[in-house]
DOLO-220467 format. One line per field, with one value per residue (C-alpha): residue number from 1; residue in one letter; x, y, z. Coordinates in nm, 4 decimals. Example, Ala and Ser with C-alpha at 12.3 -4.5 7.8 and 13.67 -1.06 7.14 Angstrom:
BEGIN
resi	(1; 2) $
resn	(a; s) $
x	(1.2300; 1.3670) $
y	(-0.4500; -0.1060) $
z	(0.7800; 0.7140) $
% end
This chain:
BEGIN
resi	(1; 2; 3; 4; 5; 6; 7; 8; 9; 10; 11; 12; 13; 14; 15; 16; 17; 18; 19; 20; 21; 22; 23; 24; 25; 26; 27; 28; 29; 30; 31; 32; 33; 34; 35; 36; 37; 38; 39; 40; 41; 42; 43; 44; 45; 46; 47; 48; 49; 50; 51; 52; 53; 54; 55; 56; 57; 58; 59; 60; 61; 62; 63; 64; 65; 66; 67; 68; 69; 70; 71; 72; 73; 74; 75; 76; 77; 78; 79; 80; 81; 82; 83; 84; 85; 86; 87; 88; 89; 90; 91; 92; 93; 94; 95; 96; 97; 98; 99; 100; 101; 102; 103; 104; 105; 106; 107; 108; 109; 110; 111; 112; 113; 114; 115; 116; 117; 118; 119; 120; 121; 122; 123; 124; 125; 126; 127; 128; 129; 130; 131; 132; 133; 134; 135; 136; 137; 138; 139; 140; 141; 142; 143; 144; 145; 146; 147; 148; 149; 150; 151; 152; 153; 154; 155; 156; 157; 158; 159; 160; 161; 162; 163; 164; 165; 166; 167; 168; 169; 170; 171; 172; 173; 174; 175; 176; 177; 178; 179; 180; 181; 182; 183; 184; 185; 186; 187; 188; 189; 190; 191; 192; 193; 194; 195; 196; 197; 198; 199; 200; 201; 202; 203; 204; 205; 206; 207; 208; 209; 210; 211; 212; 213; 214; 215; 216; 217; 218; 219; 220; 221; 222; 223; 224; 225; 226; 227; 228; 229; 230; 231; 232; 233; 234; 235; 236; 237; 238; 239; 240; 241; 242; 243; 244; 245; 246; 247; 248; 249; 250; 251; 252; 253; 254; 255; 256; 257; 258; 259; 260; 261; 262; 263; 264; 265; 266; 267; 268; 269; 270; 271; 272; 273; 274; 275; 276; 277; 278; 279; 280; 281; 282; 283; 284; 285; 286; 287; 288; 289; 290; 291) $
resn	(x; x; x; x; x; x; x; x; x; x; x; x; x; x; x; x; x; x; x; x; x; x; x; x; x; x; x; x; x; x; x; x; x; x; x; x; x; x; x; x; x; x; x; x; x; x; x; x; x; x; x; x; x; x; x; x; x; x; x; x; x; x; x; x; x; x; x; x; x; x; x; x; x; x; x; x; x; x; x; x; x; x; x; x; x; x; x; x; x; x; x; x; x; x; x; x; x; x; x; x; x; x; x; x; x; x; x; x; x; x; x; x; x; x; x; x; x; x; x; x; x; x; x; x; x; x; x; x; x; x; x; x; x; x; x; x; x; x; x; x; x; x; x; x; x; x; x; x; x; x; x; x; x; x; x; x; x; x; x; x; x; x; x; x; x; x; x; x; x; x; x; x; x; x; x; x; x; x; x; x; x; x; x; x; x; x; x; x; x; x; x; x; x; x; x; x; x; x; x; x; x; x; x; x; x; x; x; x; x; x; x; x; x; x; x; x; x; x; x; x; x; x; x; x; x; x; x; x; x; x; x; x; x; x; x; x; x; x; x; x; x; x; x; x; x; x; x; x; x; x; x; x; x; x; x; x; x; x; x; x; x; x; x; x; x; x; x; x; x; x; x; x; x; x; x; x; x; x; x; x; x; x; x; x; x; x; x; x; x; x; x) $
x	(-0.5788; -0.3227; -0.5319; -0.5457; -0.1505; -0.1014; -0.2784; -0.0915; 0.2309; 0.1791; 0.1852; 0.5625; 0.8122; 0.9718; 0.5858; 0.5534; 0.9426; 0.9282; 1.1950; 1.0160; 0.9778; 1.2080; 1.2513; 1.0560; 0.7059; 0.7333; 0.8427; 0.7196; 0.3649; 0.1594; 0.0116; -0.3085; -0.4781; -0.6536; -0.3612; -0.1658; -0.3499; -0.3497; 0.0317; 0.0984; -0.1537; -0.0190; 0.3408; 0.6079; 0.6501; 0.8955; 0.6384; 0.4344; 0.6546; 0.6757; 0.3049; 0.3409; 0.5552; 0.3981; 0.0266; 0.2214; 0.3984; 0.1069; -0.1053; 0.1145; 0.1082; -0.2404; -0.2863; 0.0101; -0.1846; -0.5358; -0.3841; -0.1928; -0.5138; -0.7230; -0.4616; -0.4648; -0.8545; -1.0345; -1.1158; -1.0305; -0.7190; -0.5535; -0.8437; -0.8981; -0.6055; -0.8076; -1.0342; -0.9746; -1.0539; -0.7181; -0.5100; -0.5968; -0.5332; -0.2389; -0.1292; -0.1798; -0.0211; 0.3346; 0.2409; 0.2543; 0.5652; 0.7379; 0.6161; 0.6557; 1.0859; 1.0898; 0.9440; 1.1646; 1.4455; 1.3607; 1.3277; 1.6567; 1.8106; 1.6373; 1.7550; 2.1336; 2.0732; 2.0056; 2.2981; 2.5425; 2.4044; 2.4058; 2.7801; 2.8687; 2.7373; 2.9364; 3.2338; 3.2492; 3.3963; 3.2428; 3.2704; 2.8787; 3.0785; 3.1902; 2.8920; 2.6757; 2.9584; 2.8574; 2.5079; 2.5469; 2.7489; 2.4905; 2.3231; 1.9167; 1.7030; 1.4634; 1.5963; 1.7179; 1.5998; 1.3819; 1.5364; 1.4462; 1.2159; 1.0860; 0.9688; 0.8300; 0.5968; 0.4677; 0.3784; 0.2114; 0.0507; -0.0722; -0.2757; -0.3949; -0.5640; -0.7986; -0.8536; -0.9657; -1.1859; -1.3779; -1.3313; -1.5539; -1.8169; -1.8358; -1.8812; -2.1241; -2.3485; -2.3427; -2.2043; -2.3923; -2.7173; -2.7549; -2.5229; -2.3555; -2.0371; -1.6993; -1.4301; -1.2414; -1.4946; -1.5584; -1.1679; -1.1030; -1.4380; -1.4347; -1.0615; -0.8851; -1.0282; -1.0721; -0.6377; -0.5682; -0.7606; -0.5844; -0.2894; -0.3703; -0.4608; -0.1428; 0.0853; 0.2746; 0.2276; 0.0808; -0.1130; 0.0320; -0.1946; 0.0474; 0.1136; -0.2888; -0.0124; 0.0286; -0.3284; -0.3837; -0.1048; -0.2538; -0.6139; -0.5258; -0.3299; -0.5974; -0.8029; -0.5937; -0.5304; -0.8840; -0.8925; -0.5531; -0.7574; -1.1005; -0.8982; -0.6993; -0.8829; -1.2396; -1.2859; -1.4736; -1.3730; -1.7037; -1.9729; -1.9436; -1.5905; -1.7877; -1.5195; -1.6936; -2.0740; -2.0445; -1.7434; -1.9617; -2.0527; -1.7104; -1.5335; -1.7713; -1.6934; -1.3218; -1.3667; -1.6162; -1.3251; -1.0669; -1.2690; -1.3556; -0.9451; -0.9179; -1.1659; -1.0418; -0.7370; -0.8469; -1.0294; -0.7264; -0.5122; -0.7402; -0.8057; -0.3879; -0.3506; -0.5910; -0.4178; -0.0903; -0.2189; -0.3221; -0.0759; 0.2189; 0.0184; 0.1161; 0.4532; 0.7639; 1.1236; 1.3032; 1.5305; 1.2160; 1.1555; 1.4091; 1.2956) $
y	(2.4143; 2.2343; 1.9152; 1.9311; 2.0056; 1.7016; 1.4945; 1.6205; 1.5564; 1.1328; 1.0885; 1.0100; 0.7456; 0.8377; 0.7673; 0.3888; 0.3489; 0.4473; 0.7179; 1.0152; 0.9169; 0.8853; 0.6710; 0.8851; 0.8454; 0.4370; 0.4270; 0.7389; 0.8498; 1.1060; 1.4386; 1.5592; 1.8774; 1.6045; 1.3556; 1.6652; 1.7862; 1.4508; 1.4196; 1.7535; 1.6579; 1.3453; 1.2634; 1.3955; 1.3338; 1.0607; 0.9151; 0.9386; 0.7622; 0.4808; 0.4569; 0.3758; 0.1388; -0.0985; -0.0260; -0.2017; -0.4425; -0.5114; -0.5696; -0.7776; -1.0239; -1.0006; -1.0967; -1.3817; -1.5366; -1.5520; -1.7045; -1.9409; -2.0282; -2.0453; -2.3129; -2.5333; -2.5208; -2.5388; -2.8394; -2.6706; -2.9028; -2.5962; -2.5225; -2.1851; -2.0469; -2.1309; -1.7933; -1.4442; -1.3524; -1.4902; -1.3986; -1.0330; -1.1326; -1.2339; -0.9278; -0.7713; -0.8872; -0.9275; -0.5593; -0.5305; -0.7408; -0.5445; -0.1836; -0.3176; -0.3550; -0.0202; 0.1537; -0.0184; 0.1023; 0.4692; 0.4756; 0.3498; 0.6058; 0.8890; 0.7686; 0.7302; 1.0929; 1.2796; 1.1166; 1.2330; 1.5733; 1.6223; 1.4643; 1.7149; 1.9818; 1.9527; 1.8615; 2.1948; 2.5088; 2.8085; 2.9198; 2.9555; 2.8439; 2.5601; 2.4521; 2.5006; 2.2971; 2.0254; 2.0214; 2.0227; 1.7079; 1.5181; 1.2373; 1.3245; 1.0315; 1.1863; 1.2849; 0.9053; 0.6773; 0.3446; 0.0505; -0.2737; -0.4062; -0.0421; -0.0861; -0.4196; -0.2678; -0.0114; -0.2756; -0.4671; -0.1159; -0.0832; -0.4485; -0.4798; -0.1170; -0.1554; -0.5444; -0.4742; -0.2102; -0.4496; -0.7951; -0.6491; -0.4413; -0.7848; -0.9865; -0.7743; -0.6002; -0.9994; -1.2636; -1.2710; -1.4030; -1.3975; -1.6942; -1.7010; -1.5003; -1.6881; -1.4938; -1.5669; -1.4373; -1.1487; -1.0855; -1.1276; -0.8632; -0.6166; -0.6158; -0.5968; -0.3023; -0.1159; -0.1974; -0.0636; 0.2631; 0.3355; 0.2522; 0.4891; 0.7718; 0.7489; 0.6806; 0.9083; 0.5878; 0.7600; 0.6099; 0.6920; 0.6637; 0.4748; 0.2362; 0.0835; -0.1736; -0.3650; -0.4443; -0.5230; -0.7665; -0.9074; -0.9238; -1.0969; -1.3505; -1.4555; -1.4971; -1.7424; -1.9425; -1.9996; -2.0607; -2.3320; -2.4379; -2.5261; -2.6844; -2.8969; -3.0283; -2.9143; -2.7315; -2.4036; -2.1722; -1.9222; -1.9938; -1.6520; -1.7781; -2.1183; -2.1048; -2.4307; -2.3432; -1.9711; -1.8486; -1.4935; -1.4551; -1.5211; -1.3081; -1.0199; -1.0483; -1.0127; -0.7094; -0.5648; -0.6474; -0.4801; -0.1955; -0.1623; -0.1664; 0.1199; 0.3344; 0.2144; 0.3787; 0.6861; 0.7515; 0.6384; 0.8684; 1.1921; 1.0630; 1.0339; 1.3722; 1.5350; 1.3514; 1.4708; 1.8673; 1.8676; 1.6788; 1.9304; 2.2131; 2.0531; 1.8498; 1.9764; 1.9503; 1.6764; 1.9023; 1.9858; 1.6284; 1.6111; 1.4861) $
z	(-1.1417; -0.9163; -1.0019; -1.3593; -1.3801; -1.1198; -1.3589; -1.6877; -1.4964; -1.4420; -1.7919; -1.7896; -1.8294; -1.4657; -1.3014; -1.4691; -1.3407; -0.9710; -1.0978; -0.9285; -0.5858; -0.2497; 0.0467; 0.2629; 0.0724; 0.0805; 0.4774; 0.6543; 0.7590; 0.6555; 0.8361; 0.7423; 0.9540; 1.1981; 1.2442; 1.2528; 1.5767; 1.7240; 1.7227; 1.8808; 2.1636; 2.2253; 2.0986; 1.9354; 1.5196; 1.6084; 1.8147; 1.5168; 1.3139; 1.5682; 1.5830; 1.1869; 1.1941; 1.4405; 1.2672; 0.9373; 1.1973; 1.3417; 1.0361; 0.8498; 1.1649; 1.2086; 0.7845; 0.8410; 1.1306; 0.9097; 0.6762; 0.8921; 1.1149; 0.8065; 0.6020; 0.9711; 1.0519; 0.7202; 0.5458; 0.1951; 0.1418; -0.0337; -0.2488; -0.0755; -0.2843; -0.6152; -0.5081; -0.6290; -0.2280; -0.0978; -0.4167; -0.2474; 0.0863; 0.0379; -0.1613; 0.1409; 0.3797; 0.1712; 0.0859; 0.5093; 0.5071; 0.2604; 0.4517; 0.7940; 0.6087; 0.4766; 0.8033; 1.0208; 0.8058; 0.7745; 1.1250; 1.1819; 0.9463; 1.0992; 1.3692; 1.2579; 1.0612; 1.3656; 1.5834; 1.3264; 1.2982; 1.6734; 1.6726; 1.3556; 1.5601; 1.8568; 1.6885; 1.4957; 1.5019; 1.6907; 1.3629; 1.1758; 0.8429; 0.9852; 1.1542; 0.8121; 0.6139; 0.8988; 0.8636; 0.4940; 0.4862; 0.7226; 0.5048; 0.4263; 0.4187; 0.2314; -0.0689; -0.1215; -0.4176; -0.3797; -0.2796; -0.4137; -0.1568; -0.1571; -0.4930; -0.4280; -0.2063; -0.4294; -0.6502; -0.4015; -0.2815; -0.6345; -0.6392; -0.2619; -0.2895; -0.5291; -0.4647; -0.1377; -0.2334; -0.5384; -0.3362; -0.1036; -0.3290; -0.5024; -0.2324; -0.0124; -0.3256; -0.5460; -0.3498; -0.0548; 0.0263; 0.3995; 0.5182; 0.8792; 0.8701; 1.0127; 1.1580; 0.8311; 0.6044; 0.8030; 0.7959; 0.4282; 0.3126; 0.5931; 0.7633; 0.4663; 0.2818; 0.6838; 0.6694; 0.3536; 0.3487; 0.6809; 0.5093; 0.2318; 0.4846; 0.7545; 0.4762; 0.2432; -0.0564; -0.3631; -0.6141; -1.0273; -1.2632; -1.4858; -1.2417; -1.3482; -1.5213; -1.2031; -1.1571; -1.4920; -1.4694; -1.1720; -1.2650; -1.6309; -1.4169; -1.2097; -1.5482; -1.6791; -1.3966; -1.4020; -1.7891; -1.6919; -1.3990; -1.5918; -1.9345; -1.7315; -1.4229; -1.4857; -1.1757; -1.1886; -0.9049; -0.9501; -1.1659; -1.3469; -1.5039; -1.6173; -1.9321; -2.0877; -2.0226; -2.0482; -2.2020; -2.3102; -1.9572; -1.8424; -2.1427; -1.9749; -1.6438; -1.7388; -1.8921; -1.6284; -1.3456; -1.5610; -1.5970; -1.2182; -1.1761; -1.4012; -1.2315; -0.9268; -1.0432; -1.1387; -0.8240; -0.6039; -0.7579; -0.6987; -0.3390; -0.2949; -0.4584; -0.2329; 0.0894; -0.0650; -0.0707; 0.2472; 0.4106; 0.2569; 0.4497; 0.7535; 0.7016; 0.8948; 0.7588; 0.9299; 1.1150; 1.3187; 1.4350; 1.6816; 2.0109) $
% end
């Protein structure tokens, strides 16, 4: 099965490394059967690709201005960054900042790409050798490596995923008890996970299994910044990571998080495979996005 051998294949030292992958499947969008439909009834690919870029425009500004509002109205003093909740948040939105860059900049070198074809082609021979040698020598986009803040947002990607997805499981299935909703709570446990699974579904970024590194990192920070946090000041930021009262309790609530990140993982991957599958069905070659 396709599956199986996709699986086999991500155990290797070009997945962990970001070796394998191009420009294109950080910056551009993806095309499923349905969005595939919906972009030949109402715009052209490039339009498409527009559309992307202000969704991750748009969404990092909407995240920046939360937190912004948030930091100016509420009487937290700061305090508000002690919580796993905004720790996530605000992997998201430099995750935005960082894709909003890199979809800005493929769609300036498509752009660029297609103005030197067209010049190459007029500028050539009559000749079909000539012409080919042209069209050879144009620059492809797609075949490029990651740049650095490409690869920044893959790791981002990687963490504000499947944080979304367990901040709000968490906080809708333990945390709450029936307390008035703000516009900032409501943001932070329903926005955030409705922004990235969009994300995951118009975007060509793929989840590697070998990449669970990144939210392992990120989870066993958050751990000991709570451990730092209780030993130094006393403050406990949730009463489940009580290190001085319950350090059993807390020790198991580690290991439950880290094992939600790793099924997380897991599932992401065989949801990003299957996007992948169907989305190659339907892709066109960038010659064919001309306007």
């Amino acid at each position: 099965m396709a599956c199986v051998e996709a699986f086999k294949a991500e155990f290797t030292r070009r997945k962990v490394f970001f070796q394998d992958a191009k420009q294109r499947e950080l910056s551009a969008p993806r095309l499923t059967y349905s969005l595939f439909v919906c972009v030949l009834q109402f715009c052209s690919h490039q339009g498409w690709v527009l559309g992307h870029t202000l969704f991750r425009v748009s969404a990092f500004l909407f995240t920046l201005i939360t937190v912004i509002v948030d930091d100016a109205t509420a009487d937290t003093y700061g305090l508000s960054y002690f919580y796993f909740t905004r720790w996530c948040f605000l992997c998201i939105m430099i995750y935005f900042l960082f894709a909003s860059i890199s979809s800005v900049y493929y769609l300036c070198t498509q752009r660029a790409m297609r103005r030197k074809l067209a010049d190459s082609k007029a500028n050539a021979d009559s000749s079909e050798t000539a012409a080919q040698e042209n069209c050879k020598t144009a620059p492809k986009t797609k075949e490029a490596s990651l740049l650095w803040f490409m690869k920044i947002q893959w790791v981002f990607y990687n963490i504000a995923l499947p944080s979304s997805a367990i901040v709000t499981i968490i906080f809708w299935g333990l945390l709450y008890n029936g307390w008035l909703i703000t516009f900032h709570s409501f943001t932070t446990h329903v926005v955030n996970v409705i922004l990235m699974i969009t994300e995951q579904y118009i975007s060509s970024v793929n989840t590697r299994i070998l990449h669970i590194h990144h939210t392992a990192i990120f989870g066993t920070a958050y751990v000991l910044f709570t451990v730092i946090l209780w030993s130094t000041t006393g403050t406990i930021v949730y009463p489940i990571f009580d290190w001085g009262t319950s350090p059993a309790l807390a020790t198991g609530v580690m290991f439950g998080i880290i094992t939600m990140y790793i099924i997380a993982q897991f599932l992401l991957f065989f949801i990003s495979h299957g996007l992948e599958v169907c989305a190659k069905r339907y892709e066109r070659v960038e010659t064919d996005f001309e306007a």
